[in-house]
N, C-alpha and C positions, 0 to 999 in steps of 0.2 A: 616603207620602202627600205629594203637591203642599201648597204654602203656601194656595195659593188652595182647594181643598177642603178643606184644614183649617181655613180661616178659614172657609169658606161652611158647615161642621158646628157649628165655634164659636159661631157666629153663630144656629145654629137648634138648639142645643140647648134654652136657655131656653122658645123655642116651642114646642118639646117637650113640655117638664118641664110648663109650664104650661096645655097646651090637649090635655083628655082626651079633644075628639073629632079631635084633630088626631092623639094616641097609635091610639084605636082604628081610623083609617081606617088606618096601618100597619101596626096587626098583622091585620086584613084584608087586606091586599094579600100580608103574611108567607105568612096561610094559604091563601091562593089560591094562591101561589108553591109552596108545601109540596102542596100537592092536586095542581097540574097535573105536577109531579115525576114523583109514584108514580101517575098517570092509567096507566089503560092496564096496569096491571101487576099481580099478583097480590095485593099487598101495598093496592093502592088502598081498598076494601072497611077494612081494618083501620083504614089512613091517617084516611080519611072517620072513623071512629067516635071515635078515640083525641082526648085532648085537646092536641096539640101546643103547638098556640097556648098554653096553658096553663103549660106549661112551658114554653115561651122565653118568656113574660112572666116568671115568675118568678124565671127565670133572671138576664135580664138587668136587673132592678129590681132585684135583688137587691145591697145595699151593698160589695159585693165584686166585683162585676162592674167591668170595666173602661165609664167612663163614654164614654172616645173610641169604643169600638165600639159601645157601646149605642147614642152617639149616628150614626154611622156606619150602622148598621141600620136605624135608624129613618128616617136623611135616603132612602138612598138607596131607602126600600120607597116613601116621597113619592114621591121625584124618576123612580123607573121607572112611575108613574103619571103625573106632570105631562108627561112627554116622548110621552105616549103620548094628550094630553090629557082627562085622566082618566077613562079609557076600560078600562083595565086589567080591571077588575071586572069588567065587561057583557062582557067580549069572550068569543068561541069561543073551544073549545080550540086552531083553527088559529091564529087571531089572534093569542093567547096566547102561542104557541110562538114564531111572531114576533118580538114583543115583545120576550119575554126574549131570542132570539137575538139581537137587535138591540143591545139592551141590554148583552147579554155582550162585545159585541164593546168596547165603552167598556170601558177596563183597571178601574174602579174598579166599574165593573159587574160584571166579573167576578170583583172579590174581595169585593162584597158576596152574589152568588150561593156564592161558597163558604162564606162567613160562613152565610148560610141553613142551607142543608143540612149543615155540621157539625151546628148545632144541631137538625136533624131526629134527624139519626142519633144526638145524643144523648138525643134523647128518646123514638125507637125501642130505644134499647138498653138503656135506665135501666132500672132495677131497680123490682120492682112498687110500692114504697113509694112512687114519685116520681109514682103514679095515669097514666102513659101504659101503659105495657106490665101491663095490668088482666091479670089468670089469663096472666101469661106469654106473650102470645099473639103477639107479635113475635118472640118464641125460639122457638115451636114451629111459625113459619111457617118460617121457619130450620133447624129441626130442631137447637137445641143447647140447653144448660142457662143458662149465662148464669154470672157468676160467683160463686165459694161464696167464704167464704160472704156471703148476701146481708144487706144493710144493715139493722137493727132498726130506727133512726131515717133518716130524711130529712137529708141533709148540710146543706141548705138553711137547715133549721130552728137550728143546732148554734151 
């Protein structure tokens, strides 16, 4: 990470921490980000139901979580709307793809896209206690079991 983007994270973390509708329009933009992904794709149907968002809030609230990425997730789901003049939300799905293409091509861009989507696929893959993969149903779109054996409690909670 550049001095200057980690000072410009540094700098907006506090505005973070402190402005809950400044958190929620980011994990909006998260979940838009997570929807337009798996658009188009079998799995979309599932995507749409499951509570993603839910778990990478969790996740990354969570006192264990590293707070540079948290805050790194959060700046850059802002800053891919501010660039885009806050336009992100209302856009098509063409537009969208845009967007993020656009977006990707910024190297910090592209490693807050892959930050995203790790966290999908770990919340596609989680285990049913963690409430996304409800009756297994990301495993059986998959066609496998998932691994044994599976968790009694929530790591989260531990």
């Amino acid at each position: 990470m550049q001095r200057r983007e980690f000072l410009s994270i540094a700098l907006l973390l506090p505005t973070l921490a402190n402005s809950s509708s400044t958190q929620a329009k980011a994990y909006q933009i998260i979940e838009a980000v997570i929807h337009h992904m798996f658009a188009h794709t079998r799995y979309q149907k599932a995507i749409y139901e499951a509570n993603i968002i839910g778990f990478i809030s969790t996740t990354i609230n969570h006192h264990s979580y590293d707070k540079d990425i948290k805050a790194f997730i959060l700046h850059h789901s802002l800053e891919l709307d501010r660039v885009n003049n806050h336009k992100f939300l209302d856009a098509s799905f063409f537009r969208k793809e845009l967007m993020l293409r656009s977006y990707e091509r910024y190297h910090m861009g592209q490693n807050w896209l892959y930050e995203i989507q790790t966290l999908a696929f770990e919340a596609i893959f989680s285990a049913p206690i963690y409430g996304v993969n409800v009756d297994k149903k990301f495993w059986k779109l998959l066609g496998t079991e998932g691994g044994k054996p599976l968790p009694t409690k929530r790591y989260i909670d531990v």
